[in-house]
N, C-alpha and C positions, 0 to 999 in steps of 0.2 A: 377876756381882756387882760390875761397874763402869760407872761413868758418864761422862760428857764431856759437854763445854756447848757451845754453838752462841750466837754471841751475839743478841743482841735490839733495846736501843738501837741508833739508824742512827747518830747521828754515829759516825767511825771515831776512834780514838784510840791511842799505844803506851802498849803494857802490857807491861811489861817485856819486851823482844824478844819478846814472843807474835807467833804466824803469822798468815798472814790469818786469819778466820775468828771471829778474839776480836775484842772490841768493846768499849768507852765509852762512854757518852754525858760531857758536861764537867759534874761534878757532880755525877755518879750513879754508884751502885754498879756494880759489870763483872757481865755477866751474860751469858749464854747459855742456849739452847734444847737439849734433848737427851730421847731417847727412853730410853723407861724399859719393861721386864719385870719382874712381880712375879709371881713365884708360890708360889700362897698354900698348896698343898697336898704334899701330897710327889711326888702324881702325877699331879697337875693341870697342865693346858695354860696357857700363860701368858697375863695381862692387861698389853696396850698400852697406856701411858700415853706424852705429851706436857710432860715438865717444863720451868718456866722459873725459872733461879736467879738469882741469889740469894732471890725472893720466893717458891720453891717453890711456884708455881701448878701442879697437875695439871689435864689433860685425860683423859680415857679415850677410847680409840680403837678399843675393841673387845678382842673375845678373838683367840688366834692358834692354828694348827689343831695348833701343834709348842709341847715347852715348851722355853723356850733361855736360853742363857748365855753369858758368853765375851763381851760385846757390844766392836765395837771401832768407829770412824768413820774412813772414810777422806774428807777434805776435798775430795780432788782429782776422785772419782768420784763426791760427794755423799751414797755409802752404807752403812749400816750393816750392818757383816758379824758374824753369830750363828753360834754353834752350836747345833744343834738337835736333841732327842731326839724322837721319834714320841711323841702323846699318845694318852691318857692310861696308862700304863703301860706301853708301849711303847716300845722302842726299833729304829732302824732294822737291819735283822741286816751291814750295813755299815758299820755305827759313826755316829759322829755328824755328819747332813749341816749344810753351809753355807748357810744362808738369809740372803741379802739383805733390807735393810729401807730403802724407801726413804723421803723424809722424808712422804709423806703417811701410814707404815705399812705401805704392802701389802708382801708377803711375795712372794720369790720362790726356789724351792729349788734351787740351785746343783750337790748331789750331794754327794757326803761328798769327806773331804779323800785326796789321791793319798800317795805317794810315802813311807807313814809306819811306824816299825820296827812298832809296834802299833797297834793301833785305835785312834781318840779315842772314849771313849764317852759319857763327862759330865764336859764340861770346864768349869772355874769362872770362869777368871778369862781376863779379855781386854784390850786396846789395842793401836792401829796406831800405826806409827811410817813416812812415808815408803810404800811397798809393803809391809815387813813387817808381820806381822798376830801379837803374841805371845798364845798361847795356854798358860795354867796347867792342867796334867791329869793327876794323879796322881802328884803330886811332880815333873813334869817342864816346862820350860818351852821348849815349840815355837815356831820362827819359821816361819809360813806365807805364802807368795807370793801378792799379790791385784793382783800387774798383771794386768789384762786383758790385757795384748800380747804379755805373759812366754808362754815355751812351758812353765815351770813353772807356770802358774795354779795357785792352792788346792792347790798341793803342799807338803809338809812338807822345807824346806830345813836346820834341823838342829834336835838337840834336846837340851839342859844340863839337870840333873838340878838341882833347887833345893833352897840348902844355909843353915840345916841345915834337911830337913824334917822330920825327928819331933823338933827341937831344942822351944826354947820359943812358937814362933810356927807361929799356924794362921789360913796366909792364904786369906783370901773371893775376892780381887779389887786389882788395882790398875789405875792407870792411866799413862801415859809423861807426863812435865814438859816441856812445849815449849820450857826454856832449854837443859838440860843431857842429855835426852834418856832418862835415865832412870825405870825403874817405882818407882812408889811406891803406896803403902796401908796401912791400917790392920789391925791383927792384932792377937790375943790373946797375952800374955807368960803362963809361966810362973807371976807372981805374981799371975794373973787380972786385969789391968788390960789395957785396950787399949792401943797404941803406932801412933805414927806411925816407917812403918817403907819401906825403901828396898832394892830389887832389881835387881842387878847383872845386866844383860841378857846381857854375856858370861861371867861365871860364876856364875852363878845364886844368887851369894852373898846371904842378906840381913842385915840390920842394922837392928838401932833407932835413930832418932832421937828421939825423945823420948817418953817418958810423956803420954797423953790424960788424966787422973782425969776427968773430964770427961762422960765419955762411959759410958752404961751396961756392965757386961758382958753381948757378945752375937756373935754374928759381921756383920760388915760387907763389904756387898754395893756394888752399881752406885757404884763409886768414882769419881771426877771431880773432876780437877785445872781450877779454872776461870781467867781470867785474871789473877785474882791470886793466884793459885800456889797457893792454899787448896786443900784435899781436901773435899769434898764426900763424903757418904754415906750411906748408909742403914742401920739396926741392922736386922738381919733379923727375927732372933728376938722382940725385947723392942719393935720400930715405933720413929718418928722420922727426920727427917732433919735431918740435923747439918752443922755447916759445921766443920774441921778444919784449926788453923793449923799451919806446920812443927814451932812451938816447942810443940805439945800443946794450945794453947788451943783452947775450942771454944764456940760459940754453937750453939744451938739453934735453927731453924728452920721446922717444920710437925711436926705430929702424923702419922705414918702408919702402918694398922695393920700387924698382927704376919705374917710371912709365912717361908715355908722357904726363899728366898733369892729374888734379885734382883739386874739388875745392866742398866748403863746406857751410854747414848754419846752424844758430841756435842764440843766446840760446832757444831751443827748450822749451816753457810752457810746466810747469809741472800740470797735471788734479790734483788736490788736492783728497786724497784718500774717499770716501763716507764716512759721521760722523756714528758712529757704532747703531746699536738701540738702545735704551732705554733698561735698564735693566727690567727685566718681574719677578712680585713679585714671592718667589717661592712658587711652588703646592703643597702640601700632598697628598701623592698620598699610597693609602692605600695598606700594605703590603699584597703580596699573601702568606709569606713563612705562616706555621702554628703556633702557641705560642707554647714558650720552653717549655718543660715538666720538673716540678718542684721534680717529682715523680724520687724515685734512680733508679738506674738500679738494674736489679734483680742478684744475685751472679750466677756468674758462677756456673754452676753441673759438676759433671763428666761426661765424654760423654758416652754416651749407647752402649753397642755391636751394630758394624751393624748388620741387617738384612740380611737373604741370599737372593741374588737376583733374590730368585724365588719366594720370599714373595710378594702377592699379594698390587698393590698399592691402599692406601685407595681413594675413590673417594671425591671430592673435597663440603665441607662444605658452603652452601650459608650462608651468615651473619646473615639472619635474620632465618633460624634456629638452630644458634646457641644457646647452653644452659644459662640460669643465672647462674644455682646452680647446684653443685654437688649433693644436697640432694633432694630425693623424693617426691612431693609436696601434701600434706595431701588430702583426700579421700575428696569430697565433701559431706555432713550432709545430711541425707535421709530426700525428701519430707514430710510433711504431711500425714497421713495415709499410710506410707510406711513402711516396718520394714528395718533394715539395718540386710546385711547377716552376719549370725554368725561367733563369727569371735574365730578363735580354739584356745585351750588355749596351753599357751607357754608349750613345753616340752612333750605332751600328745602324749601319743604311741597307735594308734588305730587297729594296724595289727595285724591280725588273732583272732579278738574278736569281731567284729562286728553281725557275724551270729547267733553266741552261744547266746550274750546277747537277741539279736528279741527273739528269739523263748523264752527264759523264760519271759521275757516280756506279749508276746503274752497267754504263758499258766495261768502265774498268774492273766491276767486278764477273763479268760475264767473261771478261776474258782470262782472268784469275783462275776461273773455274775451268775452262777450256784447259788453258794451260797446265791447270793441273792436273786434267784427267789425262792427259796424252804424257806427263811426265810417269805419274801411277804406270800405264801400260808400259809402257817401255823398262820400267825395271823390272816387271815381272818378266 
């Protein structure tokens, strides 16, 4: 039936000696992140929510398999330590075990608490201080060990009877104030008004400070001191979540519905986000497109009659025997002791003169030869 805030904005800022963990932004409200149990029924398993304050945004993060109370946040170990009864009507037959919660939610069951004069069996009220983990249980307020290294782990180191308890005041829940170290929270008086009220961790004394009117009559759960020292909480019975200053004032903040109690932790550490790498000089990384061609385009023609398509398609041209030139490439120069063939002269009409010419040819030289042999004889 108490809360704690985890803060949200990253800029860091002080808030009045708050410890790490509380947060600022410059110009904005303080706020934190804190997990939240509501349960709604008397014997029902509890629902996991993710709240963010001041803007009271919920998350749901599911159901939990145990219903629990007591919630406390330890900053140093990142996690939220529950008490937790077996659901749904059940209880564990060794009192009330410790479940760990860490911030994504998941649960992990620790085993019930050692070292203690009687059993914890449904405890209400809870916050950490440092390793001690105080637990409200039956009028009684226990300090529980949550070093991990202690050889007293989640043992019960002592326990003050909380006074008065059947006085005017019937406390849900409080939470420890990171200046002065002490518990505080809201309780029902006597005159049925609520009260902002303060609990003495060594003698378990408590005391009003001041009158709420403010605030419906109801009991009040997941209490949370946020970093500006304001109470935070939740009305169980009658729904709301309220924001609760020292001097009683109070502001109103989200509607939430009605439930048999509830209670909360935080301010939940925030993981600083990973610093980004290094920037990486940049590469040249050599283009594949091809160089612009500087050459014009050639002008449009007119287009060609098509072809009929029963004109044969011409078969396809490999590159490399394509032509250079359109012109015929000159006769290569005859060898050495070769003659090169005659070549006809331009114009020259040979048809049906070929025969005629042999044969005079032929006779004038047969006469040549006559002629000559009968000139030979005669000078001899």
């Amino acid at each position: 039936m108490r809360w704690r805030f985890a803060a949200v904005p990253a800029a860091l800022a002080a808030v009045l000696a708050a410890p790490a963990g509380w947060v600022m932004s410059a110009g904005a409200a303080p706020g934190c992140t804190v997990l939240q149990v509501r349960n709604i029924g008397p014997g029902s398993v509890s629902a996991l929510y993710r709240v963010v304050l001041p803007a009271a945004d919920s998350t749901g993060l599911g159901m939990l398999e145990y219903r629990m109370n007591a919630l406390g946040y330890s900053g140093s170990q990142g996690l939220v330590y529950g008490m937790a009864e077996r659901g749904p009507f059940g209880r564990f037959p060794d009192g009330a075990h410790v479940v760990a919660l860490d911030p994504a939610g998941r649960a992990h069951d620790l085993g019930p608490v050692r070292a203690a004069a009687r059993l914890l069996t449904a405890p209400k009220a809870g916050a950490i201080k440092g390793n001690r983990w105080y637990v409200g249980d039956g009028g009684f307020l226990y300090a529980v060990d949550v070093d991990p290294t202690s050889a007293t782990y989640l043992s019960v180191l002592s326990m003050t009877a909380i006074q008065p308890w059947h006085g005017p005041f019937a406390l849900d829940d409080f939470d420890v104030d990171p200046v002065d170290g002490e518990l505080y929270g809201v309780s029902m008086t006597h005159h049925g008004l609520p009260a902002v009220v303060r609990i003495d961790r060594g003698s378990g004394r408590v005391s009003k400070l001041a009158d709420a009117p403010g605030l419906p009559p109801s009991g009040y759960g997941s209490v949370v001191i946020g970093p500006d020292r304001a109470l935070y909480v939740t009305a169980n019975q009658v729904g709301g979540l309220y924001r609760v200053s020292r001097d009683g004032s109070v502001t109103r903040l989200a509607a939430v519905p009605p439930m048999s109690s509830s209670d909360a932790a935080g301010c939940l550490r925030q993981t600083p986000p990973p610093s980004p790498p290094p920037p990486q000089p940049p590469t040249t990384t050599p283009s594949t497109q091809p160089p612009l061609s500087t050459t014009p385009a050639p002008t449009p023609t007119s287009k060609l009659p098509s072809q009929s398509s029963t004109a044969p398609t011409p078969s396809r041209i490999q590159p490399s025997t394509l032509p250079t030139s359109s012109r015929p490439s000159p006769a290569p120069p005859p060898e050495p002791g070769a003659y090169a063939p005659p070549t006809p002269e331009p114009g020259a009409d040979h048809a049906g003169h070929d025969t005629k010419e042999k044969r005079r040819w032929a006779l004038a030289m047969l006469l040549l030869l006559i002629g000559g042999s009968a000139a030979v004889r005669r000078l001899r």
